[in-house]
C-alpha positions as semicolon CSV with decimal commas, in nm:
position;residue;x (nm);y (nm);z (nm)
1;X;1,292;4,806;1,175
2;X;0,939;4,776;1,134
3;X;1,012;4,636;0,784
4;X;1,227;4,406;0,889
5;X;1,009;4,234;1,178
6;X;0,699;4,208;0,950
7;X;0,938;3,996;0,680
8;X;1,081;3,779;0,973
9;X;0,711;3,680;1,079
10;X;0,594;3,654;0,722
11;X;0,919;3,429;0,719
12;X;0,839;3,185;1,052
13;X;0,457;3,168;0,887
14;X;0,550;3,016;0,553
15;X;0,860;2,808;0,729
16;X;0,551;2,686;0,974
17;X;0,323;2,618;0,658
18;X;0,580;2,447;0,491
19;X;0,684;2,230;0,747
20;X;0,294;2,165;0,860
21;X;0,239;2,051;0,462
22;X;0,555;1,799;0,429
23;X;0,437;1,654;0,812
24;X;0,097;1,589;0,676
25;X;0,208;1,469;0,331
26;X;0,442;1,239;0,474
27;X;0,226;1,072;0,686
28;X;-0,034;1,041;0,394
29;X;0,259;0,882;0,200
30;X;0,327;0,631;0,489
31;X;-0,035;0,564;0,541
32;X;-0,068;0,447;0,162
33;X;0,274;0,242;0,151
34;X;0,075;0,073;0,497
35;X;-0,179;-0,001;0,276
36;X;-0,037;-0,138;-0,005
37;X;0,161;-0,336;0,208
38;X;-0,103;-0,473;0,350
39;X;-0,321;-0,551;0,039
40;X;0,009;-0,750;-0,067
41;X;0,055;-0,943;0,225
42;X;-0,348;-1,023;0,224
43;X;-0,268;-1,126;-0,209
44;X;-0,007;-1,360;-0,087
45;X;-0,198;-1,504;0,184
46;X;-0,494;-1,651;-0,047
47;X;-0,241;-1,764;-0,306
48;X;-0,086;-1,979;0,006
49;X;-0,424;-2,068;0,116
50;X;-0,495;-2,156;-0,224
51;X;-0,249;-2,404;-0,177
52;X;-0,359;-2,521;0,146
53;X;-0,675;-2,601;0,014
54;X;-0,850;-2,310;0,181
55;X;-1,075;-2,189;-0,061
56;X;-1,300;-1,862;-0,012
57;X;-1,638;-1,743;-0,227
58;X;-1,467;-1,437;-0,319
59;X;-1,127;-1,583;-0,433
60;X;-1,151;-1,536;-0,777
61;X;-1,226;-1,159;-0,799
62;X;-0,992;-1,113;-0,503
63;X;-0,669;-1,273;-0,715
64;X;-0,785;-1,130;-1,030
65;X;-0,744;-0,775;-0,844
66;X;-0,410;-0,893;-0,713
67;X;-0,274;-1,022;-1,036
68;X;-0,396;-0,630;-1,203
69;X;-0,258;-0,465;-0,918
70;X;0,105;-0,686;-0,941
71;X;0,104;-0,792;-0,659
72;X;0,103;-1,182;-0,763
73;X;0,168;-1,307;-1,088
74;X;-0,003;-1,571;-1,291
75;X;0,305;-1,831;-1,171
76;X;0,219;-1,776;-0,851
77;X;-0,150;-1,889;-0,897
78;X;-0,058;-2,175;-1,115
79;X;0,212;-2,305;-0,857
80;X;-0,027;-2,296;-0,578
81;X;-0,299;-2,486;-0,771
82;X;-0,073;-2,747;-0,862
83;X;0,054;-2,758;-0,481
84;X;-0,316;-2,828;-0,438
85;X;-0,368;-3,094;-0,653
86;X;-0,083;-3,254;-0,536
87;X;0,165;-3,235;-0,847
């Protein structure tokens, strides 16, 4: 019986490991989709600004590291400068 209790608490204390790792690692996941999210909504905002004629100092490194990243294409840039310029 002894045995039996030390493998049932050995049992409950990797079950409560387990289940304590894939809580944490699932909230790191959903903290990096956030993220990315978030970056891509921010990529899409200066392209529209772009268009708006709402230019920043930091707009070209900013949309180069959303075209790497895919989060806008080339199109996307071109179509807003155009809007821009009126065509």
């Amino acid at each position: 019986m002894d045995g039996w209790l030390k493998a049932l608490i050995a049992t409950a204390c990797v079950v409560i490991i387990a289940g304590g790792g894939y809580y944490a690692w699932s909230q790191y996941r959903d903290a990096e989709r956030r993220e990315l999210l978030a970056e891509q909504r921010a990529c899409t905002q200066r392209v529209r600004d772009i268009g708006n004629l709402k230019t920043r100092s930091d707009d070209q490194q900013a949309l180069t590291r959303c075209i790497f990243r895919g989060f806008i294409s080339t199109a996307d840039l071109d179509d807003a400068k155009k809007k821009a310029l009126g065509g």
